[in-house]
FILOGU-994820 format. One line per field, with one value per residue (C-alpha): residue number from 1; x negated, y, z; residue in three letters. Coordinates in steps of 0.25 Angstrom, whole numbers. Layout:
REM residues N
i = c(NUM / ...)
X = c(X / ...)
Y = c(Y / ...)
Z = c(Z / ...)
aa = c(ALA / ...)
//
This chain:
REM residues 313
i = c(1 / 2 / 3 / 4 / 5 / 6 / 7 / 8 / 9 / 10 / 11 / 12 / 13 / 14 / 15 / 16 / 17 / 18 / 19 / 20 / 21 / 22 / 23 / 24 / 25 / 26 / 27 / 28 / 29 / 30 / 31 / 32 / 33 / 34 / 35 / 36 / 37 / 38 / 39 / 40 / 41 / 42 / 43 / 44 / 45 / 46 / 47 / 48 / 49 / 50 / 51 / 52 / 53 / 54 / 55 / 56 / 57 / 58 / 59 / 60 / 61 / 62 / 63 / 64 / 65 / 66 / 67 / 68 / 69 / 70 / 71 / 72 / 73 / 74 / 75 / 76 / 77 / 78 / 79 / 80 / 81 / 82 / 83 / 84 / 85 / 86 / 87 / 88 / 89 / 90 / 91 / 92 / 93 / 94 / 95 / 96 / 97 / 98 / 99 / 100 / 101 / 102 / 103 / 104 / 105 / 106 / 107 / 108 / 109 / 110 / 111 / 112 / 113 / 114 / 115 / 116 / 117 / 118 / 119 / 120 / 121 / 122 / 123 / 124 / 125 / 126 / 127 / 128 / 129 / 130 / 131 / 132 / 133 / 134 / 135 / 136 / 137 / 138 / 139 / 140 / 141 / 142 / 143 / 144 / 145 / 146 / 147 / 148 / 149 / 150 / 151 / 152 / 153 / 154 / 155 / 156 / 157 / 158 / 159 / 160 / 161 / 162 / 163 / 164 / 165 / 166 / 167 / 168 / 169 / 170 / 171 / 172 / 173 / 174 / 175 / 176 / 177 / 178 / 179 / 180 / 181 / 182 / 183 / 184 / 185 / 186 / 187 / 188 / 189 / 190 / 191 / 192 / 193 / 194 / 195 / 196 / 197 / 198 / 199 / 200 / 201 / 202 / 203 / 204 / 205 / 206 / 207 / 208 / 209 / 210 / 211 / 212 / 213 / 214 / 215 / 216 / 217 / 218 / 219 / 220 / 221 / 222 / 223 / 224 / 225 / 226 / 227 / 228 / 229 / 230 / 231 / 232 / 233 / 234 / 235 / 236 / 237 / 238 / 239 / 240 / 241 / 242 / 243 / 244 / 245 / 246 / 247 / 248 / 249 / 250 / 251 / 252 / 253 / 254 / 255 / 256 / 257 / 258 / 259 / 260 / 261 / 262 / 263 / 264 / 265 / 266 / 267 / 268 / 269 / 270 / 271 / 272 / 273 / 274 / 275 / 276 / 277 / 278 / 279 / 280 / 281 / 282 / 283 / 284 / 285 / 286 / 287 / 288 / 289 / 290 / 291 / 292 / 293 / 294 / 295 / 296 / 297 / 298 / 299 / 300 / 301 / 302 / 303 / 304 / 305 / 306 / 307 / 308 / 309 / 310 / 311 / 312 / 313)
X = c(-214 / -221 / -236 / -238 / -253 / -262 / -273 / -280 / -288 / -286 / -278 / -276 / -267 / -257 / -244 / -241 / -231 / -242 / -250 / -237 / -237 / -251 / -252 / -237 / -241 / -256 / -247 / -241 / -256 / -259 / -249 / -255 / -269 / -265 / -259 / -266 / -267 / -270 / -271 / -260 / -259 / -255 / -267 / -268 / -274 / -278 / -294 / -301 / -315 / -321 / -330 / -338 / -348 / -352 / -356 / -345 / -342 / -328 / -322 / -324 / -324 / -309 / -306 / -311 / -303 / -290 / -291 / -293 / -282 / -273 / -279 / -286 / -297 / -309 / -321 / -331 / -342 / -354 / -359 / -375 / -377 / -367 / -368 / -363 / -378 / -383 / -375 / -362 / -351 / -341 / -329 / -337 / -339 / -325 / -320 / -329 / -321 / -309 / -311 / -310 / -297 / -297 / -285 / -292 / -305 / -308 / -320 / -329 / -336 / -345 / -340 / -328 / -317 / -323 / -310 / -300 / -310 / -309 / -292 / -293 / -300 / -296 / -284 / -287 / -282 / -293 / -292 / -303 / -311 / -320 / -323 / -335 / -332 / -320 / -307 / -307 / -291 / -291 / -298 / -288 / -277 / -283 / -285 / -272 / -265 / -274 / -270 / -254 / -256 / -261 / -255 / -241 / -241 / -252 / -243 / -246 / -259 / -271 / -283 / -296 / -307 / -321 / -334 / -340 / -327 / -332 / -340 / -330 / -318 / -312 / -308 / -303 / -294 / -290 / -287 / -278 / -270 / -270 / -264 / -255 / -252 / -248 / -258 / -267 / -281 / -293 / -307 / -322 / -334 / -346 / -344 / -352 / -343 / -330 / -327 / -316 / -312 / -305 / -295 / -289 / -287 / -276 / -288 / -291 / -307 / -315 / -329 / -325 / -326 / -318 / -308 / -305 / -303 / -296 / -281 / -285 / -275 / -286 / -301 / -306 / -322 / -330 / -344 / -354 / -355 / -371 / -369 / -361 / -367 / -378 / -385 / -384 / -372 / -377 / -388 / -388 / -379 / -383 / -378 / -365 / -362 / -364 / -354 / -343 / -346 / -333 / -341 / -334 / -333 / -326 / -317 / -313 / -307 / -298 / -283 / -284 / -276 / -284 / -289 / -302 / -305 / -318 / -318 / -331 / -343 / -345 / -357 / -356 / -362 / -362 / -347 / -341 / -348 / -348 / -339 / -328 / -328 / -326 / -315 / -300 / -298 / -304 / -298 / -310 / -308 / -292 / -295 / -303 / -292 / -283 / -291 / -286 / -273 / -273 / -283 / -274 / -263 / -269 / -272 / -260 / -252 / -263 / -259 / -246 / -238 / -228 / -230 / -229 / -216 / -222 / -233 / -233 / -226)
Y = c(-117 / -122 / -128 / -138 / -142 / -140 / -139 / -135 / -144 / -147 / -143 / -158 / -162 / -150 / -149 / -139 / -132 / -131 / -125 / -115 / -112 / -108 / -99 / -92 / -89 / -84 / -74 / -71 / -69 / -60 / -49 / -48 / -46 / -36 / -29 / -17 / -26 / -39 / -48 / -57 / -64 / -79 / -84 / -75 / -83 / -96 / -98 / -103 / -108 / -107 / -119 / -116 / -129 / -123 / -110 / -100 / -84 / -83 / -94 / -92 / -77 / -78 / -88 / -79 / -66 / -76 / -80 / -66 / -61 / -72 / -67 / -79 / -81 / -84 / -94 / -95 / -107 / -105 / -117 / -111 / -112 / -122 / -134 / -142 / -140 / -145 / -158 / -156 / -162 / -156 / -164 / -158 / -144 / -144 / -151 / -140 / -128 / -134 / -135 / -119 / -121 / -117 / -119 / -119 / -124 / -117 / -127 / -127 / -138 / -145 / -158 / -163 / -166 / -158 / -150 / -164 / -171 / -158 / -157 / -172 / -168 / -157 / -148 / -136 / -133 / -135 / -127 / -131 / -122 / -130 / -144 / -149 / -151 / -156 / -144 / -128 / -127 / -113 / -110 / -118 / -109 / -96 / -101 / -105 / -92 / -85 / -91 / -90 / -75 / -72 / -83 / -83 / -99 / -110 / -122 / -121 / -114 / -119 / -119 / -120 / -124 / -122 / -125 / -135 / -144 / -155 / -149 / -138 / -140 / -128 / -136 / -147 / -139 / -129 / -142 / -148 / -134 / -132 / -145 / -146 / -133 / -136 / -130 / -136 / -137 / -139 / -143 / -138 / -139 / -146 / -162 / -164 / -156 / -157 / -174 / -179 / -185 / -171 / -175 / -184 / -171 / -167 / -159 / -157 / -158 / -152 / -148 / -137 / -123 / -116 / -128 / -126 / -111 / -109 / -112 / -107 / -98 / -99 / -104 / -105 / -107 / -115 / -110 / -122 / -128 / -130 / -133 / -145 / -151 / -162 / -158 / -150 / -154 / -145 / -142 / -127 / -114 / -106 / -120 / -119 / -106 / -107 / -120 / -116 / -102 / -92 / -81 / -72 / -79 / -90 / -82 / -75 / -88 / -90 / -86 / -70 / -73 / -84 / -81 / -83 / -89 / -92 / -97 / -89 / -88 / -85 / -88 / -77 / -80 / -94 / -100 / -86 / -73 / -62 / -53 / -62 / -65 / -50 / -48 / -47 / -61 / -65 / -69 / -72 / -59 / -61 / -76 / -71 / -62 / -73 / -83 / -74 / -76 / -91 / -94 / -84 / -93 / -106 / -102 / -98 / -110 / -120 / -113 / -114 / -105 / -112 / -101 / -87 / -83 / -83 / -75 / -61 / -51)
Z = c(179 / 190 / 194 / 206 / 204 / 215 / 207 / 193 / 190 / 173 / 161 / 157 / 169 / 168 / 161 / 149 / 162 / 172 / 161 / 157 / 171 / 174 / 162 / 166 / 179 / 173 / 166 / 178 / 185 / 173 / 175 / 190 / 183 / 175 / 187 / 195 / 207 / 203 / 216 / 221 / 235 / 228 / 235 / 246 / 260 / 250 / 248 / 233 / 232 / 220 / 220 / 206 / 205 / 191 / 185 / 182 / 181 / 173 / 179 / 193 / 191 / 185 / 197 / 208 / 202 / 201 / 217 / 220 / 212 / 220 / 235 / 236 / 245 / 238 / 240 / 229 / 232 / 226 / 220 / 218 / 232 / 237 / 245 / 232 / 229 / 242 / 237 / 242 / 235 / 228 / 237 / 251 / 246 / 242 / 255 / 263 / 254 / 258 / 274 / 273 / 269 / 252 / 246 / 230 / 225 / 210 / 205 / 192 / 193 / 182 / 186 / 178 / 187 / 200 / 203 / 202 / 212 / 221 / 219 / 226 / 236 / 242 / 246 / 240 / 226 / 215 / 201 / 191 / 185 / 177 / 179 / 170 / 155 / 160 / 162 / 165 / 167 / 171 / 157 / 148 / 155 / 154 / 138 / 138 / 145 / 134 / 122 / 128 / 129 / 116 / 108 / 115 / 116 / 116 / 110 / 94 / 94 / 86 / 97 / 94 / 104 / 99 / 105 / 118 / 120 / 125 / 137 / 137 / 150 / 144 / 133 / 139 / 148 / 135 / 126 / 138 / 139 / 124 / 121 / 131 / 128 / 113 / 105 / 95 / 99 / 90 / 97 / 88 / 88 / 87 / 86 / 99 / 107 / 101 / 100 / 96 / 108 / 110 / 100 / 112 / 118 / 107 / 100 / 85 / 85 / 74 / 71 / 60 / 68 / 56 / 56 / 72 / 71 / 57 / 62 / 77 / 87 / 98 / 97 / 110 / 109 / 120 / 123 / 123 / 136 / 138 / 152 / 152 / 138 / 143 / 130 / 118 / 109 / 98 / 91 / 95 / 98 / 84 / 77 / 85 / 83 / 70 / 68 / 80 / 85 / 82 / 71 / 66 / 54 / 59 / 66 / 52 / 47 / 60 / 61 / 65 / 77 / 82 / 97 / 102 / 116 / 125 / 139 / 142 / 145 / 128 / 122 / 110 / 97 / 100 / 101 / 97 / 90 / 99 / 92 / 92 / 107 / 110 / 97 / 98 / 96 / 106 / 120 / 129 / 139 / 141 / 142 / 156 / 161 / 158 / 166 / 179 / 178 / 175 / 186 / 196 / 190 / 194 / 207 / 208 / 205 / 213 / 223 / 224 / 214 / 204 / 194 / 187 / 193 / 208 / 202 / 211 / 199)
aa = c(UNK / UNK / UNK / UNK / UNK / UNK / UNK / UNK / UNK / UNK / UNK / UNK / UNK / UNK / UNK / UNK / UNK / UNK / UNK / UNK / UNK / UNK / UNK / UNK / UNK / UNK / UNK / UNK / UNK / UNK / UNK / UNK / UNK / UNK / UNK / UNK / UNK / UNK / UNK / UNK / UNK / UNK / UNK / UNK / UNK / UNK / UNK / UNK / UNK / UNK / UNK / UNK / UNK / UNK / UNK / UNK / UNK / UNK / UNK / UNK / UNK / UNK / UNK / UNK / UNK / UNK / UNK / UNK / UNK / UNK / UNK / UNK / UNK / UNK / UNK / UNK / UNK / UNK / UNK / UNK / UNK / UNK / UNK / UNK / UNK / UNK / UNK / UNK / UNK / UNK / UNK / UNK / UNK / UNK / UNK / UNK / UNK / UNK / UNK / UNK / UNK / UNK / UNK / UNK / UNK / UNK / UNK / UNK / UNK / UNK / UNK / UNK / UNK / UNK / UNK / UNK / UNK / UNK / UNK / UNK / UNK / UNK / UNK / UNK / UNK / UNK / UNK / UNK / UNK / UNK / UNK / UNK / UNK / UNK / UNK / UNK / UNK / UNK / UNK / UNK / UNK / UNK / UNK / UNK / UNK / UNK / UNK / UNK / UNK / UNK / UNK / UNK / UNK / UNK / UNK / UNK / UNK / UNK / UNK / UNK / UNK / UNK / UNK / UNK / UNK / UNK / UNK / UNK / UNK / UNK / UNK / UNK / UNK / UNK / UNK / UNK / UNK / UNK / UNK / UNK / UNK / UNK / UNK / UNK / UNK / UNK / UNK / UNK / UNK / UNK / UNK / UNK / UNK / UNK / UNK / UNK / UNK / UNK / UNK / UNK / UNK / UNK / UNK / UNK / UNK / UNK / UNK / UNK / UNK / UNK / UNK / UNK / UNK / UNK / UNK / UNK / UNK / UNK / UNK / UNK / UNK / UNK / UNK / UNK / UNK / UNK / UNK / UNK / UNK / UNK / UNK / UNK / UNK / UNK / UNK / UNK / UNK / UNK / UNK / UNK / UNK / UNK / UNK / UNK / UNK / UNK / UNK / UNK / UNK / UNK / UNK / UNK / UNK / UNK / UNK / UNK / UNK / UNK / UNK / UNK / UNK / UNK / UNK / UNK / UNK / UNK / UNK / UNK / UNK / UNK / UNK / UNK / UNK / UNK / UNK / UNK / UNK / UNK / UNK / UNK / UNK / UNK / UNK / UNK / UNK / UNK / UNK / UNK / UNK / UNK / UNK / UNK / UNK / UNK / UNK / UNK / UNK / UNK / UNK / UNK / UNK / UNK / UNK / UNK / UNK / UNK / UNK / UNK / UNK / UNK / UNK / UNK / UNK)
//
């Protein structure tokens, strides 16, 4: 197993090994976090900005607590009051970063494709996390650790993602992973955010919440991405609750083993009833812990690591 990409930048581009070997060397990341002293020196002397160009607590929280746990040196560039709102572009924002001699660059931005134009033009490594409605890689990963962990293996397994797809860059990157990954993966909700065209993506599409779920191992739920929709694509979020939310009701008429998934923040009692997103079934919390060990993972192997066996035991 080995990885020699200098950067993360999507799921799409990555082979089924690259994948393996991020989620192998995230267990390897796991066992440290679970230890009494949870720091390694794997980034010891190498600096990370986090340039976060759109709002964001979990993510760049989970990113932060990563680079520490590596003994990185941490830069976080606050966007509110930067120069990129003076006008500044991204590319001399970046290029000033760099003149201080930063050897990663962790960038949300709410343009699609932000970190590939950054990863041309600059030294530094660049690891996506979040790029417009476009990709979030380091969620897809996390998802797929996740479902690993519980499930024993991905490749088989009825998937069901319910909710925003079209806005959502979650589930772009989870439908890549999956796929590639082997499983089978359903796409529902309401026709103006679930097309067709996601069929190309080797989907099954359908607009029958209790259709999607009946037959699922996972159901992953999307909250409703207000930001990025240009107008609202539905007539409210009582008529969607009531037509995709998870009730318990519908939940009753799932498998009893299915596992249920949220990239967060959850709006509770809209896509989800509140009970459900604290029960037993539900994977939301380990999801969070487990994006720890993926991002240490990531950062590990853009920086040079070839995989879990170099991990620190």
């Amino acid at each position: 197993m080995s990885w020699h990409r200098k950067h993360l930048l999507d799921i799409e581009s990555l082979t089924v090994e690259e994948i393996t070997t991020v989620l192998d060397t995230a267990r390897a990341f796991k066992a440290v976090g679970q230890r009494a002293i949870k720091k390694v020196p794997a980034l010891r002397g190498k600096t990370v900005v986090n340039l976060f160009v759109e709002p964001s607590t979990r993510t760049r929280t989970s990113f932060e607590l990563s680079e520490q746990r590596l003994s990185a040196d941490i830069i976080n560039f606050n966007t509110e009051a930067s120069s990129l709102k003076k006008g500044e572009s991204l590319k001399d924002t970046a290029r000033n970063l760099e003149a201080l001699n930063i050897d990663f660059i962790v960038i949300r931005h709410s343009a699609s494709g932000a970190p590939h134009f950054l990863a041309r033009v600059l030294n530094a490594s660049v690891i996506n996390a979040g790029d417009g409605a476009h990709e979030h890689p380091t969620q897809a990963l996390l998802d797929m650790f996740t479902i690993r962990e519980k499930k024993g293996r991905i490749a088989g397994l009825n998937v069901t993602i319910l909710g925003d797809i079209l806005y959502s860059r979650v589930a772009r990157s989870d439908i890549w992973a999956l796929t590639k990954l082997g499983a089978k993966v359903t796409l529902c909700g309401p026709s103006t955010l679930v097309p067709r065209i996601f069929e190309q993506m080797g989907c099954r599409v359908t607009h029958d919440v209790d259709e999607a779920i009946r037959d699922a191992d996972i159901i992953n739920l999307l909250r409703i991405q207000h930001e990025r929709q240009r107008k609202s694509m539905f007539p409210s979020l009582n008529e969607y609750s009531s037509l995709f939310g998870l009730t318990k009701a519908r939940l009753a008429r799932t498998k009893p083993d299915a596992l249920i998934m949220h990239p967060g923040p959850i709006n509770r009692g809209v896509e989800i009833d509140s009970e459900i997103a604290d029960c037993g079934r539900s994977l939301v919390l380990q999801q969070v812990t487990n994006g720890l060990a993926v991002r240490m993972a990531v950062l590990f192997l853009v920086n040079g690591g070839k995989g879990p066996q170099e991990v620190a035991a």
